[in-house]
C-alpha positions in Angstrom: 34.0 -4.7 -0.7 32.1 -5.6 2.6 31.4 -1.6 2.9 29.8 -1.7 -0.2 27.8 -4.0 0.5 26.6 -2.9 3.4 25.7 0.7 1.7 23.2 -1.3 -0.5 21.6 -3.2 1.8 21.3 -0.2 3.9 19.9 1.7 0.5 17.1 -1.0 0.1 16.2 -1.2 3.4 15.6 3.0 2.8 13.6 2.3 -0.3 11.5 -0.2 1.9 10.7 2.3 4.5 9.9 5.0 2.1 7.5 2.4 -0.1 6.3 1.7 3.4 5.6 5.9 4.1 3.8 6.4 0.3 2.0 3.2 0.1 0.4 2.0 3.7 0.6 5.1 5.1 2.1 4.4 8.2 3.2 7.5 10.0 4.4 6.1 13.1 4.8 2.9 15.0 2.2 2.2 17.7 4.6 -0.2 19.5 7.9 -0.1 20.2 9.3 -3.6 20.3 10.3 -5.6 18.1 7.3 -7.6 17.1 5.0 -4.6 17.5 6.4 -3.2 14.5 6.8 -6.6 12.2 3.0 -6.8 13.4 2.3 -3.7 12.2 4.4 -3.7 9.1 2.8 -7.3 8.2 -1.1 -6.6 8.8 -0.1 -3.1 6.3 1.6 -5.4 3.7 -1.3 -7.9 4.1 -3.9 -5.5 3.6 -2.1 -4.4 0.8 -1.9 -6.8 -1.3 -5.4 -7.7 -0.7 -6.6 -4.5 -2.5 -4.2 -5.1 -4.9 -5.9 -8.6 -5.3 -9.5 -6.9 -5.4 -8.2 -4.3 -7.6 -7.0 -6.9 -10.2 -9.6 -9.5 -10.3 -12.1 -6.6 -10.3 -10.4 -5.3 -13.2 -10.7 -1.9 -12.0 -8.9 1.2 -13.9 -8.3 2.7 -10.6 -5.0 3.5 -8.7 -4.0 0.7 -5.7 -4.5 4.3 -3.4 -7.5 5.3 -5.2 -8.7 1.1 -4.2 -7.1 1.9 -1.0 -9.2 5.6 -0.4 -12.5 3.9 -1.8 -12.6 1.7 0.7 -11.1 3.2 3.8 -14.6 5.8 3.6 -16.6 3.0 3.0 -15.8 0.2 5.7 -19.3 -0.1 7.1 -21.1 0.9 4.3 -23.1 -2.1 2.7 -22.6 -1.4 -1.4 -21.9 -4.3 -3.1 -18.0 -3.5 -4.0 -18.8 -3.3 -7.8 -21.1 -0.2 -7.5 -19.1 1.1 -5.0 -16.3 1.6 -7.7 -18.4 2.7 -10.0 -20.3 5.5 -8.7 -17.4 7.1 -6.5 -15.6 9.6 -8.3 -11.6 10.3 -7.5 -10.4 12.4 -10.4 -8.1 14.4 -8.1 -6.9 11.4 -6.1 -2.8 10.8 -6.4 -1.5 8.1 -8.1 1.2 7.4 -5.8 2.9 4.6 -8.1 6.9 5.0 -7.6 9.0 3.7 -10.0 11.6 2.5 -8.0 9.3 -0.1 -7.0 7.1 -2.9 -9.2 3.5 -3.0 -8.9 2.2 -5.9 -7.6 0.9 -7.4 -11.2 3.2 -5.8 -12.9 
């Protein structure tokens, strides 16, 4: 029984990692202790769901990547978010949503 166990938790903390590959894009760990990577792992899962909180309130028919990819080439840019949205065009942006894994509304 205890084996079994173990195999799941192991299997969720795969699924994590992976969600953690598709959806905040980390590639690699910039530290290697310990807290360097819950650092990292936190600020990525923070930011998240920040754009996921934008996304929602602004009602926008967008993707949480396309949210994500919208904004990342517009950081210094000064558009007030609303036009932003509206006048960039992603049609051949990925939808990246895995169903393994709840959206954050969902």
């Amino acid at each position: 029984m205890d084996a079994a166990n173990l195999y799941k938790k192991r299997w969720l903390i795969e699924l994590f990692f992976k969600w953690l590959k598709q959806h905040l894009k980390i590639k690699k760990f910039w530290g290697t202790t310990e807290n360097a990577v819950r650092i990292q792992i936190s600020v990525a899962i923070i930011t998240y769901c920040l754009v996921a909180i934008v996304q929602h309130d602004m009602k926008l028919k967008r993707s949480t990547y396309e949210v994500l990819q919208i904004l990342s080439i517009s950081l210094t840019d000064k558009t007030h978010l609303r036009d932003l949205f509206d006048k960039t065009n992603f049609n051949d942006v990925k939808d990246l949503n895995d169903p393994l894994i709840p959206g954050l509304f969902d």
